[in-house]
N, C-alpha and C positions, 0 to 999 in steps of 0.2 A: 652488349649491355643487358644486364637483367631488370626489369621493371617488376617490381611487385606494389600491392593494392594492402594498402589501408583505409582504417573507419574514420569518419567524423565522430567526437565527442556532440553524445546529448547535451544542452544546459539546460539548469533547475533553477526555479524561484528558489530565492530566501524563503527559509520557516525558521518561526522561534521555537523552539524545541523547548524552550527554556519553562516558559510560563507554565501550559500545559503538562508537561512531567512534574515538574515541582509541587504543582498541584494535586496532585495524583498523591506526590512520597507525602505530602504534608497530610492530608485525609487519612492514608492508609495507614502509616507505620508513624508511634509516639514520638514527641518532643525530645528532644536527647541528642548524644553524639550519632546514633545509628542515623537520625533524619539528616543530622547533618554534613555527616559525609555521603547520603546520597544525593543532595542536593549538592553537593559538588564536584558528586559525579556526569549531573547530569549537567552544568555549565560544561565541564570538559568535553563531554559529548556533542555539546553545540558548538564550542569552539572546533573540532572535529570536520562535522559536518562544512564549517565555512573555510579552515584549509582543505580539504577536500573536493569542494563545489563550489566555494563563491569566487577564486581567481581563477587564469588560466595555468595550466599545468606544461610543466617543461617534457620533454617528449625524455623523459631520464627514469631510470630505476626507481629515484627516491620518489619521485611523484606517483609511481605507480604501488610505490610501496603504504602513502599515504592514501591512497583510493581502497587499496585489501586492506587497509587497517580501517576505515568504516565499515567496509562492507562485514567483514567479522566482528566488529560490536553492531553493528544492526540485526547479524545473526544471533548475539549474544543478548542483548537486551530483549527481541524479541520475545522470548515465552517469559519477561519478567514483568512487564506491562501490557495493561489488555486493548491491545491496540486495535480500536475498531470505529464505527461510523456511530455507533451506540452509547459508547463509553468511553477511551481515550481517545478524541478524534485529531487529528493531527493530517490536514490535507497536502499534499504533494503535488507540485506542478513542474512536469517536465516538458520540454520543445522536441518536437519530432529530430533524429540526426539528421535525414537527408533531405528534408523537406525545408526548403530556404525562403519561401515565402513569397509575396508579393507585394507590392509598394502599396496598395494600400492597408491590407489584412493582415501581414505579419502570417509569422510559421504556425502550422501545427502543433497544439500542444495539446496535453489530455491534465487533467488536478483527481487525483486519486486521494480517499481518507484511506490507505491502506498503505503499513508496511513493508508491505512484498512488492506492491509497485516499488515503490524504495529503493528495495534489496535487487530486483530485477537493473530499474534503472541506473545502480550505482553498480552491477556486476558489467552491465553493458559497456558504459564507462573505461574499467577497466580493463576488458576486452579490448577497446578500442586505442586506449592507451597502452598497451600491451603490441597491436598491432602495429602502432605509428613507431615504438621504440626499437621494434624488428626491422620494420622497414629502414631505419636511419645504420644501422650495424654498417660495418666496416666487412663486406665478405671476400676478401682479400687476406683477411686473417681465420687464422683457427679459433680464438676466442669470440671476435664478431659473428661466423659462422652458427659455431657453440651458443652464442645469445638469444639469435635472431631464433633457428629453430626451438630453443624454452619456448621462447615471447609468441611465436605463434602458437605451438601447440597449448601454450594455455590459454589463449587469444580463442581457440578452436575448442578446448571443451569450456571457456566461461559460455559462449553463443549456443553449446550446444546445451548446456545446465538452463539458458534461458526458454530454449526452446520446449523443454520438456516440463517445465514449471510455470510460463510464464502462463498459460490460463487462468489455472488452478491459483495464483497468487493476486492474480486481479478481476476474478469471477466478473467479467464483460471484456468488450472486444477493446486490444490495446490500439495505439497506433503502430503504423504500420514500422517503421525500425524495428521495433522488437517484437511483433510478430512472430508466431510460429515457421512461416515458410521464411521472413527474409533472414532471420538469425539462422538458421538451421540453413539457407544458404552460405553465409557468413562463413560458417563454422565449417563448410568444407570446402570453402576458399583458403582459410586458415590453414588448414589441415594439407593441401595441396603447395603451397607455398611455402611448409616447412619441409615435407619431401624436396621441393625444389632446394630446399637449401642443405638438404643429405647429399642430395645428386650434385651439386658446384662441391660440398666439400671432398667427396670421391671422385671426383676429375681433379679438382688440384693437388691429392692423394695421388694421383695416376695411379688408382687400383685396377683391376682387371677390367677387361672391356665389358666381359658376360655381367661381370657385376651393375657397371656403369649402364649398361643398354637397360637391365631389369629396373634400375632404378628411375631412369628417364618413361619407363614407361608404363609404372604404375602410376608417377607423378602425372604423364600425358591421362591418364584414366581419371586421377583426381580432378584434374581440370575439365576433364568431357562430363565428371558429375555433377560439379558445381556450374558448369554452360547449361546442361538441361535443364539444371535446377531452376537458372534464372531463365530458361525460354520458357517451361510449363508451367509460370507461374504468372498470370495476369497481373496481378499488381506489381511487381516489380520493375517492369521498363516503364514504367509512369513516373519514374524517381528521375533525375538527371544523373543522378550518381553512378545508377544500374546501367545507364547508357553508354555511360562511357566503359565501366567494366567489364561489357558484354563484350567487345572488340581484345579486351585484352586478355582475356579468357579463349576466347578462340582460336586469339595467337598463341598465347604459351599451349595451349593444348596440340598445334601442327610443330612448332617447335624441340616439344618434348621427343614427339614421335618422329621429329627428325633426327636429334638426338642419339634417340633408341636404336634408329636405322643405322644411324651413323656409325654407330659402336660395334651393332651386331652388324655390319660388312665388315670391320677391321678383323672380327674373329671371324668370319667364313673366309676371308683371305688367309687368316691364319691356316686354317684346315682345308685350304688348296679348292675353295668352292669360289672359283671367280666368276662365274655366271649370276649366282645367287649375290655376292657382292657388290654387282655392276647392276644390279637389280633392286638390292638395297637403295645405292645410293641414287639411283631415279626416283627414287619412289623418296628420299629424304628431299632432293631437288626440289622437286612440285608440293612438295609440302612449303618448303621456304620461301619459291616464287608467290606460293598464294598469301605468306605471313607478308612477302613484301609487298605484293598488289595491291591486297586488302586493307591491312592493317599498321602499314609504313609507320604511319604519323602515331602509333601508340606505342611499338616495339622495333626495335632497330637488330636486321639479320644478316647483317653485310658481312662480317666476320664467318657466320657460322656459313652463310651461304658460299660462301670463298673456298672455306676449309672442306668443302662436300663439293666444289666446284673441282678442284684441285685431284681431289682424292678421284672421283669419278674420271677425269679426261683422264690420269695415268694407268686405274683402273682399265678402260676402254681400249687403251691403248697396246699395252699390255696381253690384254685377249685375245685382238685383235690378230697381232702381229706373233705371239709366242702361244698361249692356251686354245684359244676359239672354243673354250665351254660356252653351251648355250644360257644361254639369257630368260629364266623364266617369268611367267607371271607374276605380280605380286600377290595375289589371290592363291597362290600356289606355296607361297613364302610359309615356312614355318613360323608360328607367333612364337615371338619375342616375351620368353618370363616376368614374372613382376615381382619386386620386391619392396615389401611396406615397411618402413622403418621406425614411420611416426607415428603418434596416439594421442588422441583428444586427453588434454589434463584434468584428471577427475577432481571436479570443485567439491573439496572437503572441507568448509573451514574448523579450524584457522588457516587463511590463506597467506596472513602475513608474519614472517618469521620474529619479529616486534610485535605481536598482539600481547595485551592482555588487558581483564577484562576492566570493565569501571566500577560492575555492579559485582563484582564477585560476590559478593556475603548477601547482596538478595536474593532471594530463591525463588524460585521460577511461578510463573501465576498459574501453574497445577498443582503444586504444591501448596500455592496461597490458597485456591480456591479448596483444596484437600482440608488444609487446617481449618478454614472458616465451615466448612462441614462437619467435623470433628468437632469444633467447638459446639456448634447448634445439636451434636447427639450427645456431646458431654452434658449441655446445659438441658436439655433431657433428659436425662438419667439424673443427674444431680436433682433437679424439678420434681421426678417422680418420686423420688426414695424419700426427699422432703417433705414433698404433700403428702405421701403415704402416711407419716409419722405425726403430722400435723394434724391430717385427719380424723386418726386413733385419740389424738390430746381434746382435739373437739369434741369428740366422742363421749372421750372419760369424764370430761368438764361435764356438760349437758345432763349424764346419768346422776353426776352425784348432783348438779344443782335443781335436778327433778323429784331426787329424794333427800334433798334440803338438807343436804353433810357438805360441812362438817360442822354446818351451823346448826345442825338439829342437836347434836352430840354440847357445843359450847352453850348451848341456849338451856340449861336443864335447871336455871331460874326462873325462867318465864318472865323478866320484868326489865332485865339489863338488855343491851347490847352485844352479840356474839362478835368473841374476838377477830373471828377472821373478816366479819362482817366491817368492822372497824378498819382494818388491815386495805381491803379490797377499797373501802371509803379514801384513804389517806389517798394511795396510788395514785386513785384516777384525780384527786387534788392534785398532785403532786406531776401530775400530765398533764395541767393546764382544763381538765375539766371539760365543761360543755364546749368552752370560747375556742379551745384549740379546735376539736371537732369542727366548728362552726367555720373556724376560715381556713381550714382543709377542706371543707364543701366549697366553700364562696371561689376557689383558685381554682378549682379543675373544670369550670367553664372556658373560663380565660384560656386559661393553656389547650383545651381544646377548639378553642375560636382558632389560636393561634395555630395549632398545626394546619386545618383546617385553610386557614387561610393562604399556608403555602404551599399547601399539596396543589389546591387550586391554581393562585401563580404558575406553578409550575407545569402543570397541565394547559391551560392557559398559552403557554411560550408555546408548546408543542401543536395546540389546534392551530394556532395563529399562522405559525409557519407552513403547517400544514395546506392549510384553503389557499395560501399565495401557489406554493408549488403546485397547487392540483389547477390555480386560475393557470400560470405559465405553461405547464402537460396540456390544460385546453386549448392556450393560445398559440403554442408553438407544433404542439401535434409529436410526429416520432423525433425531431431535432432534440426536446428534453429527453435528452438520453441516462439521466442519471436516476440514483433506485429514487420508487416513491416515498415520500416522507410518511405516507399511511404504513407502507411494511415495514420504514425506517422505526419507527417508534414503537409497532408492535412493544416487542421488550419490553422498554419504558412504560407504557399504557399498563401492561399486565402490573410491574411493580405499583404504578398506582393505583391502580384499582384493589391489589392489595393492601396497601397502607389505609386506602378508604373504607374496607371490611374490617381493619383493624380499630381504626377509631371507630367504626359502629358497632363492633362489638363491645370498645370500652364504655360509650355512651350506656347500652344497657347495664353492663358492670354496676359502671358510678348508681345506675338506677336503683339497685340490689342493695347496695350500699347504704341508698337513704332512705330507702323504702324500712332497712332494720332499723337505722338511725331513729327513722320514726316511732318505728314499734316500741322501742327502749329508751327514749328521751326521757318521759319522765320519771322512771326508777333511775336515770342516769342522774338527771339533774337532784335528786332527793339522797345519792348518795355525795353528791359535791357539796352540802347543807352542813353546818356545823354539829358533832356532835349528840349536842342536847335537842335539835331540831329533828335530828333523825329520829333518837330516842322516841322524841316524842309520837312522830309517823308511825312506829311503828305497835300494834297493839300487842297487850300485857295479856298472859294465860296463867292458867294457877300452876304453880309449881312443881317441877317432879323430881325434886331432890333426894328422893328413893332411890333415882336411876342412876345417882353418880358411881357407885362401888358398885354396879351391875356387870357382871361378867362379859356379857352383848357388850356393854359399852366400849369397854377394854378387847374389845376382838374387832368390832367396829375403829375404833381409831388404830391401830396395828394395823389392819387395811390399807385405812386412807393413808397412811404414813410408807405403807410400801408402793401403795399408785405415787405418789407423788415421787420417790426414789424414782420407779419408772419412767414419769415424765422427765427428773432432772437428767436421766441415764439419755435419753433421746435430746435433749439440748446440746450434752455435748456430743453426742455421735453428728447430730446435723451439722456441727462445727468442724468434725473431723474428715464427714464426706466434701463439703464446701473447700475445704483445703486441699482436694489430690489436685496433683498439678501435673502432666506428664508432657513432654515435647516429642510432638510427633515428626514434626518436620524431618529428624534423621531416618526416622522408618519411610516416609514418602521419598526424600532425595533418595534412598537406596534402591525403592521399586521402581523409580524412574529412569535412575541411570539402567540397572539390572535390566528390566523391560521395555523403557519407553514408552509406559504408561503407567497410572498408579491406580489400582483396585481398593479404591478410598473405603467402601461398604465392608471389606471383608477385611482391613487395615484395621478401620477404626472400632467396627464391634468385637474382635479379638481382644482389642487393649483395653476396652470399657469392661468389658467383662472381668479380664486378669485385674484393674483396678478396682471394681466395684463389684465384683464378685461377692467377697467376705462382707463388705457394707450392708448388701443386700439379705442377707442370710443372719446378720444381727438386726435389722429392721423388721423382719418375718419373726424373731425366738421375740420382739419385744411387743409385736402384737398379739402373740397368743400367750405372754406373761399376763396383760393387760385383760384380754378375756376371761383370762381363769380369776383373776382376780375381782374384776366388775360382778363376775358371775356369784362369789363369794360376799362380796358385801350388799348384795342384792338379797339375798338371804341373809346376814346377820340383821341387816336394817327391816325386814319381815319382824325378825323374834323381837329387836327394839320397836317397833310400832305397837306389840301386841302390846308389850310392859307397861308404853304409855297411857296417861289418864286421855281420853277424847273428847272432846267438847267444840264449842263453836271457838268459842277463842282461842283456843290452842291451832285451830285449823286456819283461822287468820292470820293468826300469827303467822305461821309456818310458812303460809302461800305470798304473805310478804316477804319474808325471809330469800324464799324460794328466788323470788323475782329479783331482790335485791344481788344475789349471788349473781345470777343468768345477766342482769344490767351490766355488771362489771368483764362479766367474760366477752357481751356484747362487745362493752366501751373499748375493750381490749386489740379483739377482732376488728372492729371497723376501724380505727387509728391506723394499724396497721396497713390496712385495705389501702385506706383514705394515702395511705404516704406513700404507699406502695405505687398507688395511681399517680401520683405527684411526680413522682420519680420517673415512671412511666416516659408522664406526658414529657418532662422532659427530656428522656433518652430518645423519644421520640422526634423530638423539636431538631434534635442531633445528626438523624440519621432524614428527615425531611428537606434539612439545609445542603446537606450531600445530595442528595437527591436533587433539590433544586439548581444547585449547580452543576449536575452531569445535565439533565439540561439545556439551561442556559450557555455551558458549554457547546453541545453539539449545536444547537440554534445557531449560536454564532458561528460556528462552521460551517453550518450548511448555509449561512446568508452569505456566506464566503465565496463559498461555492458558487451560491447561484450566479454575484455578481459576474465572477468571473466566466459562466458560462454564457449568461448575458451580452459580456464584452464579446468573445467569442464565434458567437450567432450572428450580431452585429456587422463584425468583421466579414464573416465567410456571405450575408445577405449584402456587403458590399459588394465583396468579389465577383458577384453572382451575374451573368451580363444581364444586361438589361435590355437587349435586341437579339434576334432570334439569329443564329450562327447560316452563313451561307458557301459554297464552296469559291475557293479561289482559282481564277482558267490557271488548266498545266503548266502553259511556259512562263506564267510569272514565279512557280516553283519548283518546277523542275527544266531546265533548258534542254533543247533535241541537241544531240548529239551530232555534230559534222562529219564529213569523212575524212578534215583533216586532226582531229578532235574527236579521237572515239572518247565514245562513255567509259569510263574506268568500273571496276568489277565494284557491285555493292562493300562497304565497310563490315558487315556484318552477313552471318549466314544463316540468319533467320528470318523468319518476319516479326516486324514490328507491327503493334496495333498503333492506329493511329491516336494521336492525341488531339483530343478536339478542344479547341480551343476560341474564343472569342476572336472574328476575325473581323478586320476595319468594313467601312464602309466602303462600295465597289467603287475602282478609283476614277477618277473625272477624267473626262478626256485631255492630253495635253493641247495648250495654248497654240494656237499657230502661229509661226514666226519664220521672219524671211531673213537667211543671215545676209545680205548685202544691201539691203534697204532699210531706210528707216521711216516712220509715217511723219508726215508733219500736215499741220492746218491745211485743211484743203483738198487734201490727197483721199484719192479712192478709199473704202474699208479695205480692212487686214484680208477678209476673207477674198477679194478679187484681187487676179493679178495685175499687176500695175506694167505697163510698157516699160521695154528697155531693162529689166531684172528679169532675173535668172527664177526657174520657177521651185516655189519652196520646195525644202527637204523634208522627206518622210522620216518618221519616228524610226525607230531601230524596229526590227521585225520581229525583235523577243528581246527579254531581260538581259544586260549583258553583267554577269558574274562571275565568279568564279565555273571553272570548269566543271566541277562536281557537284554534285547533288546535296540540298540541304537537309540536316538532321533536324530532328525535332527536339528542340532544348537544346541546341548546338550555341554556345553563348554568341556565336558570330554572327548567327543567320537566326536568331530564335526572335519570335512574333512576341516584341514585347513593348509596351506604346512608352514613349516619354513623357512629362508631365504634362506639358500644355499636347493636345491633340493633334495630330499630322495624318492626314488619309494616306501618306505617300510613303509613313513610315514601314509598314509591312513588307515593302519593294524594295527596300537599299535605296545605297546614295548611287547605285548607277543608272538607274533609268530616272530620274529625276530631272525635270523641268529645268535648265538651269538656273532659271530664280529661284527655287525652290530649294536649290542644296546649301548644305551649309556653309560658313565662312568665303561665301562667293556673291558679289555684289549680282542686284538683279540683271538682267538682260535688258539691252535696250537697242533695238532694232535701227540698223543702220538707215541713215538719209539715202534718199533717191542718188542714181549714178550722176557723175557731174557731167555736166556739157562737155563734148568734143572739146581737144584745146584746152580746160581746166586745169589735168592734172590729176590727182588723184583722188581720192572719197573727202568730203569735208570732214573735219575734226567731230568729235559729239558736244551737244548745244550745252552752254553754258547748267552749272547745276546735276548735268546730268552722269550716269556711269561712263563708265568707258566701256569700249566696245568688251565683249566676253566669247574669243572663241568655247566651242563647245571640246569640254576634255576626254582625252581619251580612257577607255576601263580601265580600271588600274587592275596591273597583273593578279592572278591567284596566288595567292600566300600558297608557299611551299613547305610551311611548316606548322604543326598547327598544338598548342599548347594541351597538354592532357591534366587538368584538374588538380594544379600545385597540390593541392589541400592532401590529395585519395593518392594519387597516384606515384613515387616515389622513385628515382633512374638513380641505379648505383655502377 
């Protein structure tokens, strides 16, 4: 019979997948059909996860086909959400495979906010479900043969993918399942066990011997790597699981090589070597006696031992009587070739031939993160070529309202109103005037209270939780094993402290703003005045109606008349640059696929350049239009000042005029500002409500966390004894050996470290009891002997048990207390008291022998038991079950 070893399946908590992603598409990507098919995509992917995880899985293809189809949209999802303890948190709780827990504490389990745990723990999964589906094959057939070695060998590189990742994917220590040393044992169990099923399908091939021996005994090699692997590895025989594997591993490993032996004597017989044959098969012999002494009750060799039994006495015989070639050493023996047939299955996904993807049309969060970078250097550049153009217009304004054009030029009655003067009055009517300005100031406190108030909040959630975790880190010491919420937040804190530099930067802003407001109010408000009220404001000069047909005049307004083309040429250029629009995302998906990484710096200022290249270089020809020109009516307005008559009231006039212009470019400018900031604060209000729910987000995750580490702690401080461990005398656990009763060869060919474990209180002495007497009123104490009875029976001189020695974790003989407390349970039911065992009425010591002439012993008194001989040890089980669950006999 072939016995091969399979995994236990990890199980995982419930997570709702649902909330937190949705939440994510809903923030990141606009209202529309796009949010709405990823938001149901991401229901699919939780119903996913729950066929997948939340029932038990039939040991069949299709279950396992439904495990690689997670595990590759977990591959696929990943870089499209920014799955982390910071920002999308999403925590995972899985239970150790082979650790099965304790009746008060429950299993080992580790809650990871990461991904890769995940992906780790759902590849393990499939691994394991991969091995169990191997193991159930039919290897009697060629197809079952054909199955079982796929299902290992990919069973053998999923464990071996875990082992080379599994750090780097959960940066701290995992538990121990998926560990580096025991997967990476695993996986050359895996790997040995589908050679085993190369080498059964080339025997019932009956291909050549040479062939068959090489195959048997690279397989016996597989097996000698994965036995050491499990002897030099401390942690591993602490599992129950590994204890029991250790035995079958040693077997198939003598097995293999007897195999090997076996094969390669049939070809040294072939080529006339019967010495080296008859040498072989001794040397395959003492391999099989020790698989059957050792390791009977795990692997059964009766067949192969028969078959080597057989071969060897005709062998012998043979020699004997007809060759008599000598018999040499086995030391002397030529080794036996090896051939590898098998190869760990390289985990590439897509592992499932049914994938595909959910989120196909979202792109990956380096390309998200690419474009959101791209956007902040477009809006950049846009910002700069703006303000450049803005600047120059401020510029232009300022010069002509400091030489009082083009109202000096309309003004050449001295007595009326200049037109533009009029013109600029209406406008700012026509904008609401002083009131609008007024409750553009009165708002932008409020909405700065109001971000203010949730940046705070939100900083706030993050101290809070903070001081709790750092009270628990002081109260529990190195047992808080998870990151600190100081370095957790890092991130976040910098984001806020940035949003906090930004509204004190705006705060001065607004300050700027009302500090002009004040400067210009009242030329603001005198031009919001009716008309004839202006008029009146402003003083009358005598006349210079000379200067209307003035040559200066007529070169002077030509001027002004070509700045203002200038300015109108720049309003729509700033409409033209505001409008490029370019999608970059196809150039990053190209460098990402192309390289596997995207060179965003050197992406994105290529294509700002080829876009705003030209923009740039007509913003440059429209500021030095604007100089040569400023520079030109700066001189015609020289020769028109000289023309003018001078006087005081011409000069008052003017300098009202002057101000009346500069009020309205003011009124212009700060409205602007003023809305600008408005807009601000609320784009801001925008991006601080995200912010306060990535937060409150991860907050509730880590209280999540914590409780559950809490439960945890709890748990393992129950498990923990609570009295100091003592040793138990030898023969209450290991029995001497008789001379009719040798000791049988140890199970295993190693050493085991022992397991310490919490051992009962030292056990009380047994009761003394006289089996033909019984006490009654009156009679001497127990402890003296009474005349006329026989004198008590001694206890047994050692434990009476099974023959052989107990394992540790052996479910038969393992030290493990039942609910209500028993000091006697650590011993078995054979040396027990017999009031003491179970389902057997107490003892009750026989009445005094009856008088001469009576007859025989009286009956037992009214009420009481009946007599209880003491029973005999019940025989040693002959057969002894090997771990339904792991262990698999075909």
């Amino acid at each position: 019979m072939a016995t091969f070893i399979s995994v236990p399946l990890k199980k995982s908590s419930e997570v709702d997948l649902v909330k937190p992603l949705s939440k994510f598409v809903t923030a990141t990507y606009p209202a529309g059909e796009e949010q709405a098919e990823y938001i149901r995509s991401v229901e699919e992917l939780n119903k996913l996860r729950k066929n997948a995880l939340g029932r038990p899985l039939d040991k069949h293809e299709s279950s396992l086909e439904i495990l690689l189809r997670y595990y590759d949209q977990l591959c696929a999802v990943e870089p499209k959400f920014p799955f982390s303890e910071n920002q999308l948190c999403l925590t995972f709780t899985w239970k150790d495979a082979f650790d099965k827990g304790s009746l008060f504490g429950g299993s080992v389990k580790l809650a990871l906010a990461s991904l890769g745990y995940e992906k780790t723990c759902v590849l393990f999964n499939g691994a394991a479900l991969a091995s169990q589906i191997a193991s159930e094959q039919n290897l009697d057939s060629d197809e079952g043969l054909k199955a079982a070695a796929k299902y290992y060998q990919l069973a053998s590189g999923a464990f071996g993918h875990i082992k080379d990742t599994v750090l780097s994917a959960l940066n701290r220590e995992p538990t121990m399942d998926v560990s580096p040393e025991t997967v990476g044992t695993l996986s050359l169990i895996m790997l040995a066990q589908a050679q085993e099923v190369f080498f059964l399908k080339a025997t019932s091939d009956k291909m050549k011997d040479a062939i068959i021996a090489k195959l048997a005994n690279q397989t016996a090699d597989f097996y000698g790597d994965a036995f050491k692997q499990c002897q030099y590895k401390e942690n591993l025989p602490k599992y129950f699981y590994f204890q029991e594997v250790l035995p079958v591993l040693a077997a198939k490993h003598c097995i293999m090589q007897a195999n090997a032996e076996l094969h390669q004597s049939l070809l040294a017989k072939q080529k006339k070597r019967f010495g080296e044959e008859i040498a072989r098969l001794q040397h395959a012999t003492e391999l099989v006696k020790t698989v059957a002494s050792r390791y009977d009750e795990y692997v059964s060799v009766k067949d192969l031992s028969d078959k080597i039994s057989r071969a060897l006495t005709a062998a012998k015989k043979d020699n004997d009587f007809i060759y008599h070639d000598r018999v040499p050493e086995v030391k002397d023996l030529e080794h036996i070739g090896k051939a590898a047939l098998v190869k760990a299955t390289a985990i590439t996904p897509p592992l499932s031939a049914k994938f595909t993807d959910l989120f196909e049309k979202m792109v990956p969060m380096a390309v998200q993160q690419s474009m959101s970078v791209y956007s902040q250097r477009k809006a950049e550049t846009v910002n700069r070529l703006v303000g450049t153009m803005r600047e120059a217009t401020n510029l232009c304004n300022g010069v002509l309202a400091s030489l009082n054009l083009p109202a000096a030029l309309e003004d050449l009655s001295g007595d009326s109103i200049p037109q533009s003067i009029v013109e600029k009055a209406r406008a700012i009517v026509q904008q609401g005037g002083l009131q609008s300005i007024e409750q553009l100031i009165r708002d932008l406190p409020e909405l700065l209270t109001r971000n203010r108030e949730i940046l705070d909040e939100s900083l706030k959630m993050l101290s809070d939780e903070e001081s709790t975790d750092s009270e628990l880190r002081s109260k529990f010491s190195q047992r808080w094993n998870r990151t600190p919420s100081g370095d957790l937040y890092k991130p976040l804190r910098a984001e806020g402290g940035n949003f906090r530099s930004v509204l004190d930067k705006a705060v001065q802003a607004d300050q700027v703003v009302k500090e002009r407001y004040n400067t210009h109010c009242e030329m603001i408000a005198l031009l919001c005045k009716p008309e004839a009220e202006l008029t009146a404001a402003i003083p009358s000069a005598n006349p210079v109606k000379t200067l209307q047909g003035s040559e200066v005049v007529s070169v002077l307004r030509s001027q002004l008349a070509r700045l203002e083309e200038v300015k109108k040429e720049r309003e729509r250029l700033e409409a033209e640059i505001k409008g490029v629009t370019f999608d970059m995302s196809s150039s990053f998906l190209t460098a990402l696929a192309q390289d596997g990484a995207i060179n965003e710096e050197a992406l994105s200022m290529s294509q700002l350049d080829q876009s705003y290249g030209s923009y740039s270089q007509r913003v440059q020809a429209s500021l030095r239009s604007q100089e040569e020109l400023l520079g030109k009516v700066q001189t015609s307005h020289q020769e028109f000042s000289k023309l003018k008559q001078s006087n005081s009231e011409a000069n008052d006039r003017e300098e009202v005029l002057k101000k009346l212009a500069s009020a309205h470019d003011s009124y212009v400018e700060i409205t602007s500002n003023l809305k600008e900031g408005t807009k601000f604060y609320n784009d801001l209000t925008e991006i601080l409500l995200k912010f306060q729910n990535k937060c409150s987000d991860i907050v509730f995750a880590r209280k999540t966390e914590r409780d559950e580490l809490l439960k945890d702690l709890q748990q393992s401080i129950a498990r923990e004894p609570s009295a100091p461990s003592f040793n138990v005398p030898a023969y209450q656990t290991n029995p001497a050996p008789t001379a009719a009763d040798p000791a049988p060869a140890p199970r295993t060919v190693f050493p085991q470290q022992p397991q310490v474990k919490a051992q009962p209180p030292q056990r009380p002495p047994p009761p003394a009891f006289t089996p033909q007497a019984a006490s009654a009123p009156g009679n001497p104490p127990d402890n003296q002997p009474q005349p006329g009875n026989p004198p008590p029976m001694a206890p047994p001189s050692q434990a009476q048990g099974p023959p052989y020695p107990t394992y540790q974790g052996y479910p038969g003989y393992a030290y493990q207390m039942p609910m209500g407390y028993n000091p006697y349970a650590a011993f078995g039911q054979y040396n027990m008291p017999p009031a003491m065992q179970p389902n057997m009425q107490p003892y009750v010591p026989y009445q005094q022998a009856p008088a001469p002439g009576q007859g025989g012993f009286p009956g037992p008194p009214p009420h009481t038991a009946a007599p209880l001989h003491l029973p005999t040890a019940a025989p040693a089980p002959t057969t002894s079950t090997i771990l339904p669950t792991t262990i698999t006999t075909v």
